[in-house]
C-alpha positions in Angstrom: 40.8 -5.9 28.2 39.8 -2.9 30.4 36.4 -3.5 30.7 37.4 -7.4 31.5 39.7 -5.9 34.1 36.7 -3.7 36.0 34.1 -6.5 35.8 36.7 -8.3 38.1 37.8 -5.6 40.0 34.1 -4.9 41.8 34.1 -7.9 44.0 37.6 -7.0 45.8 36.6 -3.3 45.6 32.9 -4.0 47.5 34.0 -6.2 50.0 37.0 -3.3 50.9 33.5 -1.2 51.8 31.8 -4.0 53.3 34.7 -4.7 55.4 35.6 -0.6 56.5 32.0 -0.5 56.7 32.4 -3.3 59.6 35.6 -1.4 61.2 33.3 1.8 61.8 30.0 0.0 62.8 32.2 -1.7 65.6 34.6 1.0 66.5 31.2 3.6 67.1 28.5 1.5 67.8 29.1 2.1 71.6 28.6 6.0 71.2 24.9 5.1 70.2 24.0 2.7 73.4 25.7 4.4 76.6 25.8 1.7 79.5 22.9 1.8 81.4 23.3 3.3 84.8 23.6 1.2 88.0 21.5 2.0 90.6 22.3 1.1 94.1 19.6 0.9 96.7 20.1 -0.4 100.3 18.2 -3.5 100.8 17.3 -3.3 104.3 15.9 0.5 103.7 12.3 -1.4 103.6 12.2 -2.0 106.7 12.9 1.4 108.4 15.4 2.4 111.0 13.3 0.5 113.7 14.0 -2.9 115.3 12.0 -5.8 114.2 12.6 -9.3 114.6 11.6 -11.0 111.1 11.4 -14.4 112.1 11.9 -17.2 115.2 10.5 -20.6 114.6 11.5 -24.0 114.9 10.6 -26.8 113.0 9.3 -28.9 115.0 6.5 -27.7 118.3 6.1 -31.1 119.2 9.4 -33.7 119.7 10.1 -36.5 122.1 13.1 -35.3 124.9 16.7 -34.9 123.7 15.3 -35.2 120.1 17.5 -32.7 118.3 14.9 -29.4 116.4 16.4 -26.6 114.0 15.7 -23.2 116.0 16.0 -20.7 113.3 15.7 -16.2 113.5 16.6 -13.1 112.3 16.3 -9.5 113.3 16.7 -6.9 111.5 18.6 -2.7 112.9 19.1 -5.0 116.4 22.2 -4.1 118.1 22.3 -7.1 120.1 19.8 -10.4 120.7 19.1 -12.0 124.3 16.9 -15.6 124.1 15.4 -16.4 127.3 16.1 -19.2 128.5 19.6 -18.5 127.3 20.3 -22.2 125.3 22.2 -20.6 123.1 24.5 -17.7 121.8 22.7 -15.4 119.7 23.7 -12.0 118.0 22.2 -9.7 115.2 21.6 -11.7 112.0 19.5 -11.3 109.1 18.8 -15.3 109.0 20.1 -17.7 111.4 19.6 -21.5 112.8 20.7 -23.8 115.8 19.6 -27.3 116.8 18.4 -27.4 119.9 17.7 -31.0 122.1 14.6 -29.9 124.7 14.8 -31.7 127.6 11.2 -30.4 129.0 8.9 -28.3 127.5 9.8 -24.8 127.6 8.9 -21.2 126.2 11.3 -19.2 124.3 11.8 -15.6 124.0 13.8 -13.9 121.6 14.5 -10.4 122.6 16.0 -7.5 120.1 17.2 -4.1 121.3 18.2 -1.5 118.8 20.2 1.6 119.0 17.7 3.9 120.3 17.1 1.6 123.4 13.6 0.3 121.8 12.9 -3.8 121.6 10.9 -6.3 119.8 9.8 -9.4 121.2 8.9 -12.7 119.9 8.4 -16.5 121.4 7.5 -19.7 120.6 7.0 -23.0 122.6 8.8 -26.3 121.9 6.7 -29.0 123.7 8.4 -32.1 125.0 6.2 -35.1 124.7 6.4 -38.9 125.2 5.6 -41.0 122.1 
């Protein structure tokens, strides 16, 4: 009767191990793999402490008059933004559009100034045609 009663008694008995065994694992498994460790980085540290202007084009050179074109720039350590002719209200951004609706053909000029007085300079030309 006693050796009928062990021969029944292992299952319950190995899956009690089994199932501490699981407790442990679980409990300690995080002491083996620490978290790895964030690193933060400043995004815009590529590109210096200097003003540049990253982009400043349109999507469209060519349109008939008081056809509406996407003026788009961005500028990157500028303290403030000056377009010339001033169409529109600019200020420092890293990516930013307008529409514009040329009436002529005209030149544009965006102008950045940083904080230590220094500027960048780009333009482009939207050219009025009749189609």
């Amino acid at each position: 009767m006693v050796s009928k009663a062990i021969r029944i008694m292992w299952v319950p008995v190995v899956l009690s191990f089994l199932y501490m065994g699981w407790i442990m694992w679980q409990r300690y498994a995080g002491d083996f793999f620490p978290p790895p460790t964030r690193v933060e980085r400043d995004p815009l540290a590529a590109y210096g402490t200097s003003v540049k202007i990253l982009q400043f084009y349109t999507t469209k050179h060519t349109v008939k008059a008081g056809e509406t074109v996407v003026v788009c720039y961005g500028a990157v350590n500028a303290k403030s933004l000056r377009l010339d002719p001033p169409v529109e209200p600019v200020w420092p951004a890293l990516s930013r559009c307008f529409n514009l609706k040329p009436s002529k053909t005209t030149r544009f000029t965006l102008t950045a100034e940083g904080a230590d007085h220094k500027t960048a300079s780009e333009s482009l030309e939207i050219i009025t045609a009749d189609h």
